[in-house]
SEVOLO-656080 format. One record per atom (N, C-alpha, C): residue number from 1; atom name; y, x, z. Coordinates in steps of 0.02 Angstrom, whole numbers, always signed. Last residue first. Layout:
+-----+-------+--------+--------+--------+
! num ! atome !      y !      x !      z !
+-----+-------+--------+--------+--------+
! NUM !    CA !      Y !      X !      Z !
...
+-----+-------+--------+--------+--------+
***
This chain:
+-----+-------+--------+--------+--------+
! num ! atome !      y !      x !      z !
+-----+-------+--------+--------+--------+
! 135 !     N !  +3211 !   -163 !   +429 !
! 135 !    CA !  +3208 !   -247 !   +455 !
! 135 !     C !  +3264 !   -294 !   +380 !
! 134 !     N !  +3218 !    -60 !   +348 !
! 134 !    CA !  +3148 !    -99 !   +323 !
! 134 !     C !  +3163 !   -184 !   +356 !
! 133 !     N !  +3353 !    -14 !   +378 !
! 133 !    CA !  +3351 !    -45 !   +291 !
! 133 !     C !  +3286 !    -93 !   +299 !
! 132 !     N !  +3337 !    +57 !   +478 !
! 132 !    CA !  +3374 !     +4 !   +490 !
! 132 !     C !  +3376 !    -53 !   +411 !
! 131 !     N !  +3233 !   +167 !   +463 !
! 131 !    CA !  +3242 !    +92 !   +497 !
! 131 !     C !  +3256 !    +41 !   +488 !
! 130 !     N !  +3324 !   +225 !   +386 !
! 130 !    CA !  +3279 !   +197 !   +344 !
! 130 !     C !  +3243 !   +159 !   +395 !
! 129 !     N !  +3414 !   +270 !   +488 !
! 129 !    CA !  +3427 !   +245 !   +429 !
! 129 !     C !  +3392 !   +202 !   +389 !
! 128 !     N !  +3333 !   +342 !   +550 !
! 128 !    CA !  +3377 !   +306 !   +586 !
! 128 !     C !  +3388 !   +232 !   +547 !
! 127 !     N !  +3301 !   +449 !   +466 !
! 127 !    CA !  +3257 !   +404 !   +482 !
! 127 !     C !  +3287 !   +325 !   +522 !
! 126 !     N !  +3425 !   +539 !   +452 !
! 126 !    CA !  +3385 !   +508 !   +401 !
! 126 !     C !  +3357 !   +442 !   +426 !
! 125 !     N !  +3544 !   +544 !   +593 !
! 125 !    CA !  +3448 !   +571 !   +567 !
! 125 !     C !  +3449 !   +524 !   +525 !
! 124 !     N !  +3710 !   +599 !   +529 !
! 124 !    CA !  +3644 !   +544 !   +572 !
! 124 !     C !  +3580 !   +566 !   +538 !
! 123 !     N !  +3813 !   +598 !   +469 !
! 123 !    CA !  +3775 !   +655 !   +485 !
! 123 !     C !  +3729 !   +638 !   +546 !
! 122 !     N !  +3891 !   +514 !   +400 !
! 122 !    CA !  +3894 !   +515 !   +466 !
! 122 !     C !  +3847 !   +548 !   +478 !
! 121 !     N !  +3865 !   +580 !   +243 !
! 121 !    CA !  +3928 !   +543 !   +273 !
! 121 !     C !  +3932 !   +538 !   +349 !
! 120 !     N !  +3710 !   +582 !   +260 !
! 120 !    CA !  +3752 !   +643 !   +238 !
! 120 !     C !  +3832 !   +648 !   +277 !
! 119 !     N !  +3642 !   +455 !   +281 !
! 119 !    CA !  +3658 !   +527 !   +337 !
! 119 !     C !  +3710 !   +583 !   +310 !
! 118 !     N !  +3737 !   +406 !   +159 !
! 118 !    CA !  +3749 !   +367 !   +245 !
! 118 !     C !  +3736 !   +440 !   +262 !
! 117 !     N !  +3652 !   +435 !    +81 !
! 117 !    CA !  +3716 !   +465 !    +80 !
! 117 !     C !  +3741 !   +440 !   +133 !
! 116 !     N !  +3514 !   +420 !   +102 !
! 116 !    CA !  +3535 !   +477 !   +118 !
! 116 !     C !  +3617 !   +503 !   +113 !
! 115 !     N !  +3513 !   +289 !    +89 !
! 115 !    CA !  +3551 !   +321 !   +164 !
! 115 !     C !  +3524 !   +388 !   +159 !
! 114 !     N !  +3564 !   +274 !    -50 !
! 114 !    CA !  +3613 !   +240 !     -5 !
! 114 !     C !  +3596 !   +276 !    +64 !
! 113 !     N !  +3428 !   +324 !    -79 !
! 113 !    CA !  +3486 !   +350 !   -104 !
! 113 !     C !  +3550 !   +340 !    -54 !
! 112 !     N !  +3360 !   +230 !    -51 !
! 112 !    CA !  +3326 !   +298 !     -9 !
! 112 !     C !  +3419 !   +335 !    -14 !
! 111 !     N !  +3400 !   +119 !   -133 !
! 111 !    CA !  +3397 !   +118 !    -41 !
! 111 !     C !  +3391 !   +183 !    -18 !
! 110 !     N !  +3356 !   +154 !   -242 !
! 110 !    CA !  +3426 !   +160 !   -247 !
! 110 !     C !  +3437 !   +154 !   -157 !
! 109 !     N !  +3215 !   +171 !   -245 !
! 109 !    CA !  +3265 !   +239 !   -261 !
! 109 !     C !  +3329 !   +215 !   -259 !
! 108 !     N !  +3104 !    +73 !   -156 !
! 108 !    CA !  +3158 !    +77 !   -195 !
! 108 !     C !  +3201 !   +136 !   -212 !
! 107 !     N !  +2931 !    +52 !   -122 !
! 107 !    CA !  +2984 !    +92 !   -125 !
! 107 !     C !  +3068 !    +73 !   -180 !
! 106 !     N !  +2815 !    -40 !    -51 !
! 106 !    CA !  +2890 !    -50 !    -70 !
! 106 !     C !  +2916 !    +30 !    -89 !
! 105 !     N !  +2646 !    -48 !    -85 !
! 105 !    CA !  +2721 !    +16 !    -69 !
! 105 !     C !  +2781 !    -14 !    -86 !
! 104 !     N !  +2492 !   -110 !    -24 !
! 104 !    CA !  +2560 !   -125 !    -66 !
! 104 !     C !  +2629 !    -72 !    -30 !
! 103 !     N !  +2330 !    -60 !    -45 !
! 103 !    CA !  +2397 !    -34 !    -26 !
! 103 !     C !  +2459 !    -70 !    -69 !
! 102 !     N !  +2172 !   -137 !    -33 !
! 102 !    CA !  +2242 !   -155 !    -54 !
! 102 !     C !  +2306 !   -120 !     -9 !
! 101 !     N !  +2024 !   -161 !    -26 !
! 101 !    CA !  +2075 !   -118 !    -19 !
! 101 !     C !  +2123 !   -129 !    -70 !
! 100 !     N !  +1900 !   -258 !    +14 !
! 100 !    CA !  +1972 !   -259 !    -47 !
! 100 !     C !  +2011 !   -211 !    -22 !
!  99 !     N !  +1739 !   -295 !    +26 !
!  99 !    CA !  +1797 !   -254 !    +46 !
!  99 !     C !  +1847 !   -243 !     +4 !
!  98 !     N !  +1690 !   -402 !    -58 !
!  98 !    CA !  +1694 !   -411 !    +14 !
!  98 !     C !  +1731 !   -361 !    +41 !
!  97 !     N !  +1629 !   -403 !   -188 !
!  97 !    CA !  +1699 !   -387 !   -163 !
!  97 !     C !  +1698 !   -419 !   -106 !
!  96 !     N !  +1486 !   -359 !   -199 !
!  96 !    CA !  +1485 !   -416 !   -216 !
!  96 !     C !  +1571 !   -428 !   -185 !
!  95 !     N !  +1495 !   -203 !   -195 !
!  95 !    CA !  +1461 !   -240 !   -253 !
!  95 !     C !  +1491 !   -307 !   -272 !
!  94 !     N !  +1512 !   -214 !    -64 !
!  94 !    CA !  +1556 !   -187 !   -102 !
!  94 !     C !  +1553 !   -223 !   -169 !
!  93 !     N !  +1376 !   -280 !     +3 !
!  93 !    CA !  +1450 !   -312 !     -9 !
!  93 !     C !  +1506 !   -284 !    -40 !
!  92 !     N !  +1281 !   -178 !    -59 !
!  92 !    CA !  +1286 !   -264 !    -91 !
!  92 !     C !  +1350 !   -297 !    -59 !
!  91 !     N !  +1339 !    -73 !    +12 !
!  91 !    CA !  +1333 !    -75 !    -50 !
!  91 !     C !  +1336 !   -139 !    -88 !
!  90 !     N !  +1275 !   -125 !   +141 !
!  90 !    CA !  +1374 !   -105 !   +139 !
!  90 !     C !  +1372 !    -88 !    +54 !
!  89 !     N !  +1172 !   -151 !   +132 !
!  89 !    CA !  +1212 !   -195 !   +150 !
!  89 !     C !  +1263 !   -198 !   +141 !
!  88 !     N !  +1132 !    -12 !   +132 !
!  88 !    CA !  +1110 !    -65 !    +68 !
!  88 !     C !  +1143 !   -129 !    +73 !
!  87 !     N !  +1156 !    +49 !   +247 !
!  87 !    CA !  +1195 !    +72 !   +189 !
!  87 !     C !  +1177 !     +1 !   +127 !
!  86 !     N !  +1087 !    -21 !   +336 !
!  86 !    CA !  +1139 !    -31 !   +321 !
!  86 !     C !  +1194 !     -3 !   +269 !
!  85 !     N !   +947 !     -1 !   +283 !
!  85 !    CA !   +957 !    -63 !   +293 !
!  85 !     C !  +1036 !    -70 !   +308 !
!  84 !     N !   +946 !   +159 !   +295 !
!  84 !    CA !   +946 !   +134 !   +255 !
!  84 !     C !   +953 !    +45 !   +233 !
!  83 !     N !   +979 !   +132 !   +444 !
!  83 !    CA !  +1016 !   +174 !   +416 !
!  83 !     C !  +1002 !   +152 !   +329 !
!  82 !     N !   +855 !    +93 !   +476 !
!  82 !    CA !   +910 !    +32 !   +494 !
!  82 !     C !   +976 !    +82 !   +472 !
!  81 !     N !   +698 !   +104 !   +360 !
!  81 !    CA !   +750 !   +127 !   +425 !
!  81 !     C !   +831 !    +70 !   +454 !
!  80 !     N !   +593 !    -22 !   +312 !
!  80 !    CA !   +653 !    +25 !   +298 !
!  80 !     C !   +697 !    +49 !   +383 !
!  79 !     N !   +504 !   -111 !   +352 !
!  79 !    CA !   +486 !    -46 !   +342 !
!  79 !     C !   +529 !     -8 !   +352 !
!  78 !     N !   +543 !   -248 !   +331 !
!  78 !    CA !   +539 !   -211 !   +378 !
!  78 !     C !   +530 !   -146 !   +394 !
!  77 !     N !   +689 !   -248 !   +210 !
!  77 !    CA !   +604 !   -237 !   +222 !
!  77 !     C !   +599 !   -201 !   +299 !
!  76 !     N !   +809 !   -330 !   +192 !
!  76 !    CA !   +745 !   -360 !   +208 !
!  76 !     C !   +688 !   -321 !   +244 !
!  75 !     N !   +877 !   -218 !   +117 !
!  75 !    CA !   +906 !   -252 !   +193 !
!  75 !     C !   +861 !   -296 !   +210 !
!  74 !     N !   +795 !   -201 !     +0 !
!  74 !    CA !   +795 !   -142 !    +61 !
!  74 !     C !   +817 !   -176 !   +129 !
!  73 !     N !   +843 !   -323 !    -78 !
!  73 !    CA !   +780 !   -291 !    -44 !
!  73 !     C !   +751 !   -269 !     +5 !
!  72 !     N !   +968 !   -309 !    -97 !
!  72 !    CA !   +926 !   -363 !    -50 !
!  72 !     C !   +886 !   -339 !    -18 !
!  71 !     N !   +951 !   -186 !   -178 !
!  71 !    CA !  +1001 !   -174 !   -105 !
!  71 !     C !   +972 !   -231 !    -59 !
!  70 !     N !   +914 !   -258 !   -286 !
!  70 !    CA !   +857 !   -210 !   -248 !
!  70 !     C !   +910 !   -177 !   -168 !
!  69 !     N !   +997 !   -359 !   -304 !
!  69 !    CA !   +929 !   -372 !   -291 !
!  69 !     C !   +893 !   -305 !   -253 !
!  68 !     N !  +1097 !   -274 !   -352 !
!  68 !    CA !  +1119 !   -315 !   -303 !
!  68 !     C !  +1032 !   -333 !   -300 !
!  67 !     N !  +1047 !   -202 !   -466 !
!  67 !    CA !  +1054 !   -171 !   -411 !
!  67 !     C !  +1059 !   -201 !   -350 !
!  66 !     N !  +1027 !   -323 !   -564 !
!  66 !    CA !   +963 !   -279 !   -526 !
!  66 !     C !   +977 !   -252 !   -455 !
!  65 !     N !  +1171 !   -357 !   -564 !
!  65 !    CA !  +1103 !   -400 !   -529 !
!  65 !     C !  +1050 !   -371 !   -518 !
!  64 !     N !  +1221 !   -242 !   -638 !
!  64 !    CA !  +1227 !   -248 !   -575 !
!  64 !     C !  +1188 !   -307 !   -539 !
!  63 !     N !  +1079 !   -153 !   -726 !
!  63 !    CA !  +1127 !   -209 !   -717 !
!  63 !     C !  +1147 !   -227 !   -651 !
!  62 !     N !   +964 !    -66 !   -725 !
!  62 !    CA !  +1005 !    -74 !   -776 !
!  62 !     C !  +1064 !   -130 !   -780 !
!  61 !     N !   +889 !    +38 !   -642 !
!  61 !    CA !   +953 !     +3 !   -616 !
!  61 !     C !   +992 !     +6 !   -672 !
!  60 !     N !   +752 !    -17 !   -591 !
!  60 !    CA !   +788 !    +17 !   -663 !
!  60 !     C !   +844 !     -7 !   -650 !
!  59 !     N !   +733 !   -120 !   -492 !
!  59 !    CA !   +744 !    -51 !   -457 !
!  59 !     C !   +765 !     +0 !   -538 !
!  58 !     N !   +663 !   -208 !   -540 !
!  58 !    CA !   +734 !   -217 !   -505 !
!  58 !     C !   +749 !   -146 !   -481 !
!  57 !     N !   +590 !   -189 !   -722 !
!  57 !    CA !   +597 !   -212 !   -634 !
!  57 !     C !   +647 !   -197 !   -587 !
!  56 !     N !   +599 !   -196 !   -837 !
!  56 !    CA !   +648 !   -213 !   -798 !
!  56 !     C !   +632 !   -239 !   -750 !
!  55 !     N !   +458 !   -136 !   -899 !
!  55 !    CA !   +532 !   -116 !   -888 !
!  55 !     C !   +602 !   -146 !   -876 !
!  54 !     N !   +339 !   -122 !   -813 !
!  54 !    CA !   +371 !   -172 !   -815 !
!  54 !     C !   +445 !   -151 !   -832 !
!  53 !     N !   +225 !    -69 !   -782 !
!  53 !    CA !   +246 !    -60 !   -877 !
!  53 !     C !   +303 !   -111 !   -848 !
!  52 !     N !   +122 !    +23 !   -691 !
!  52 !    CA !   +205 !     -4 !   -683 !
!  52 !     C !   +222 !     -6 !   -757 !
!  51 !     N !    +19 !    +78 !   -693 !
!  51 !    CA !     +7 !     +3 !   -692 !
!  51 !     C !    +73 !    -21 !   -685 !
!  50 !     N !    +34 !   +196 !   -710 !
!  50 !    CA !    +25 !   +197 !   -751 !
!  50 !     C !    +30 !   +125 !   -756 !
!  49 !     N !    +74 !   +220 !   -564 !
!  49 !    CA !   +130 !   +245 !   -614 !
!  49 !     C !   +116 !   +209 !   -669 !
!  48 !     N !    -24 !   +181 !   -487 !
!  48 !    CA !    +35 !   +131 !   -474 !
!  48 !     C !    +77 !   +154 !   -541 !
!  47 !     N !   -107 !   +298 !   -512 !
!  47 !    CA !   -108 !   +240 !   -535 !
!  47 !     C !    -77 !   +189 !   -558 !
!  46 !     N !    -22 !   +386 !   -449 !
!  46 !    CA !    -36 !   +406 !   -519 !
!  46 !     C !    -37 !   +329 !   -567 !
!  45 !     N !    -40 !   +340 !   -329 !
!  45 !    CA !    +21 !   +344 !   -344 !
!  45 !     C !    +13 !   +371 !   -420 !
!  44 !     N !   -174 !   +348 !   -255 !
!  44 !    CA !   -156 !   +291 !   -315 !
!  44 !     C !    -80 !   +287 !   -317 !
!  43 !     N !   -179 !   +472 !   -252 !
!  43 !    CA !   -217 !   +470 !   -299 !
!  43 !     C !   -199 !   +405 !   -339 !
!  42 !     N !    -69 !   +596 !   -188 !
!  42 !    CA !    -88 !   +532 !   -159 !
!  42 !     C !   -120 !   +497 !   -245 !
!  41 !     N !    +23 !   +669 !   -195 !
!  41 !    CA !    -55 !   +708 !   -159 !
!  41 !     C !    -73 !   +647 !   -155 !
!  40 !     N !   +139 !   +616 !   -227 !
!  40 !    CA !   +115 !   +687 !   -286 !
!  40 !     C !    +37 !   +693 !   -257 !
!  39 !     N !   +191 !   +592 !   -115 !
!  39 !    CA !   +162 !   +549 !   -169 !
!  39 !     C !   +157 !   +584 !   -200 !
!  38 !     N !   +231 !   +712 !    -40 !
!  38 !    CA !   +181 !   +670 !    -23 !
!  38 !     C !   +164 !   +599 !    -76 !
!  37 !     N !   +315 !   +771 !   -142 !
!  37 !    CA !   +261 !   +801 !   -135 !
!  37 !     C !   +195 !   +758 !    -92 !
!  36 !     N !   +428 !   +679 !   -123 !
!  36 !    CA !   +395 !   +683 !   -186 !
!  36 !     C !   +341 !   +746 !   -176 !
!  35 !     N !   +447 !   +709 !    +27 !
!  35 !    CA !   +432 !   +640 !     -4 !
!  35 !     C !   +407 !   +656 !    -80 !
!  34 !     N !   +499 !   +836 !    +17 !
!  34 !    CA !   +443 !   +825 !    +41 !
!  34 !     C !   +386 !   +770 !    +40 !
!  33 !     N !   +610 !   +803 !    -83 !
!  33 !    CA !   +555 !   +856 !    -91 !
!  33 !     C !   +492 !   +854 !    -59 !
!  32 !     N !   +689 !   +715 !     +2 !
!  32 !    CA !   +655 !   +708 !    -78 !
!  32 !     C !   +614 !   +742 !    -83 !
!  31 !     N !   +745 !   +678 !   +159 !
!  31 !    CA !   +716 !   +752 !   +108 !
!  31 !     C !   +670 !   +733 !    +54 !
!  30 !     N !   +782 !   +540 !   +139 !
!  30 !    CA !   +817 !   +607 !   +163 !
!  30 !     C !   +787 !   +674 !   +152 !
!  29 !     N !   +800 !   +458 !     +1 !
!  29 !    CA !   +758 !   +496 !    +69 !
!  29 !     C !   +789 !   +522 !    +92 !
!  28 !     N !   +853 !   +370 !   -104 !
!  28 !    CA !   +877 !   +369 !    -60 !
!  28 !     C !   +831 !   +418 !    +27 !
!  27 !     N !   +813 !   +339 !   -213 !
!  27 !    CA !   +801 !   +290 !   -200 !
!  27 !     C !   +840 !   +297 !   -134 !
!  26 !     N !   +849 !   +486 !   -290 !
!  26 !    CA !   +902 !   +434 !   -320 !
!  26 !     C !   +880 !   +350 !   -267 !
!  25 !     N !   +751 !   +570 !   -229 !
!  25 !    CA !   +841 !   +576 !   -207 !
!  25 !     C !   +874 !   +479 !   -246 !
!  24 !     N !   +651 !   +504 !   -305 !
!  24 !    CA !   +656 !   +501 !   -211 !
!  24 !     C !   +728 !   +517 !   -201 !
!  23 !     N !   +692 !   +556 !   -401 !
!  23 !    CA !   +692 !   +490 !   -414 !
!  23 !     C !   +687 !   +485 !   -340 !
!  22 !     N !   +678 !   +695 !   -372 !
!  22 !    CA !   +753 !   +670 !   -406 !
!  22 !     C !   +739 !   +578 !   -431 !
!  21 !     N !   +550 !   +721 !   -348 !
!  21 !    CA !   +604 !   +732 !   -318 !
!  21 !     C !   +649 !   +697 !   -335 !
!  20 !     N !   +486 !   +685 !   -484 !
!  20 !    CA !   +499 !   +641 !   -437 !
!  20 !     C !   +496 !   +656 !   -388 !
!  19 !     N !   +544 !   +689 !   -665 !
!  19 !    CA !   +555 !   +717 !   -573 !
!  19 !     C !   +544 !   +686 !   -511 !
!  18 !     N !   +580 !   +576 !   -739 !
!  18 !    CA !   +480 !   +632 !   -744 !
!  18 !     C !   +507 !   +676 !   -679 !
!  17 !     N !   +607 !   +435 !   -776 !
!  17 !    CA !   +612 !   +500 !   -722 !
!  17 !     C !   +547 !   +546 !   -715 !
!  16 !     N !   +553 !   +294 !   -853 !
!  16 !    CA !   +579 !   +403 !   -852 !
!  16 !     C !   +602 !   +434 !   -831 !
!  15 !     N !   +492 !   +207 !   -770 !
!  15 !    CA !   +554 !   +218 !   -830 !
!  15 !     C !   +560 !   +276 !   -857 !
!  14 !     N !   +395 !   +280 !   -691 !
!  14 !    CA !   +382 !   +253 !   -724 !
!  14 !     C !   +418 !   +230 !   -800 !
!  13 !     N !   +494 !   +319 !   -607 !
!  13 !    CA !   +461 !   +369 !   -641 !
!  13 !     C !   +430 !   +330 !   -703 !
!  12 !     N !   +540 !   +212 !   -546 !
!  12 !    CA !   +583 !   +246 !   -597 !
!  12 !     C !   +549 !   +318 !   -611 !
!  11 !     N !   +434 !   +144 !   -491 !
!  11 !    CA !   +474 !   +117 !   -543 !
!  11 !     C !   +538 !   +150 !   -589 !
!  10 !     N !   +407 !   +256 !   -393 !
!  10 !    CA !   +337 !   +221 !   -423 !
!  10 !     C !   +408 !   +182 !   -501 !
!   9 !     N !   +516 !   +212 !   -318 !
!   9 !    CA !   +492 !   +298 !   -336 !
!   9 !     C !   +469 !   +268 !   -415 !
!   8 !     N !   +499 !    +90 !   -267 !
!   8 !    CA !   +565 !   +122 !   -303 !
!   8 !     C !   +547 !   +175 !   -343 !
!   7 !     N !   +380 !    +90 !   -192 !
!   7 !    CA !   +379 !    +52 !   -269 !
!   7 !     C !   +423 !    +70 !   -312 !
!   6 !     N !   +443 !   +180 !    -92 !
!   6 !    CA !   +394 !   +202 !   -105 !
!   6 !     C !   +397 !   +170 !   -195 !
!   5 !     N !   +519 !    +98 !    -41 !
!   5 !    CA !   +574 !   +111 !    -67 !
!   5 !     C !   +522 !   +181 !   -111 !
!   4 !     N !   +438 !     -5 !     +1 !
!   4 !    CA !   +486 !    -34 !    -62 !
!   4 !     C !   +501 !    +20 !    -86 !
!   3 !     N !   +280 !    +73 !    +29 !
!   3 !    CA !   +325 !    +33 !    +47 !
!   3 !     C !   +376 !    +29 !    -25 !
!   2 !     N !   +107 !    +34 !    -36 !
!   2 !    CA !   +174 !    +55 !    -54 !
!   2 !     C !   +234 !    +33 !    -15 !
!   1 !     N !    -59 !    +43 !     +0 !
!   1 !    CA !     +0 !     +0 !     +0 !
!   1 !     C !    +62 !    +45 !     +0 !
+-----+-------+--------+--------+--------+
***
């Protein structure tokens, strides 16, 4: 039995990833290498390779609905660490715009102008100034 992020491997080698280090990096391990050496020693991971023809299973991450499905995924499986269960969470809500970063900048060049000639003229701190402009 395969965990998910195990089927992950298993589905993008299967696509073409002929590295599978670099398909364990791309599902997310923390050491790929050791992970793609323990499915490398494992007899029905050959298998699983050859019985995976499915080329669009959710883990070919050919569309953002795949991806959003296989982020589901992960935040489901019991298996998965709770580090990987929250990065996959914080991905499917980026994904799905739940975090909006939004900087709005007033700047004006003729206000900055006006008190730097104010400090200049009454030789007052700058800032004083640009206080008194934001209320």
């Amino acid at each position: 039995m395969f965990t998910e992020k195990e089927r992950a491997v298993i589905n993008l080698v299967a696509a073409g990833i002929n590295d599978v280090a670099k398909a364990c990096r791309m599902v997310g391990y923390d050491n790929p290498s050791q992970k793609a050496h323990e499915l490398l020693l494992r007899d029905d991971f050959y298998a699983a390779i050859e019985n995976s023809a499915d080329p669009e299973a959710d883990v070919v991450v050919k569309s953002q609905t795949a991806r959003k499905r296989f982020w589901a995924r992960i935040m489901n499986d019991e298996e998965a660490s709770h580090k990987d269960k929250i990065r996959a969470s914080e991905l499917l809500a980026k994904a799905s715009g739940d975090f909006v970063d939004q900087v709005n900048v007033n700047f004006s060049p003729a206000s900055l102008l006006s008190a730097l000639e104010k400090c200049m003229d009454d030789e007052q701190p700058l800032t004083a100034e640009l206080t008194e402009d934001e209320d």
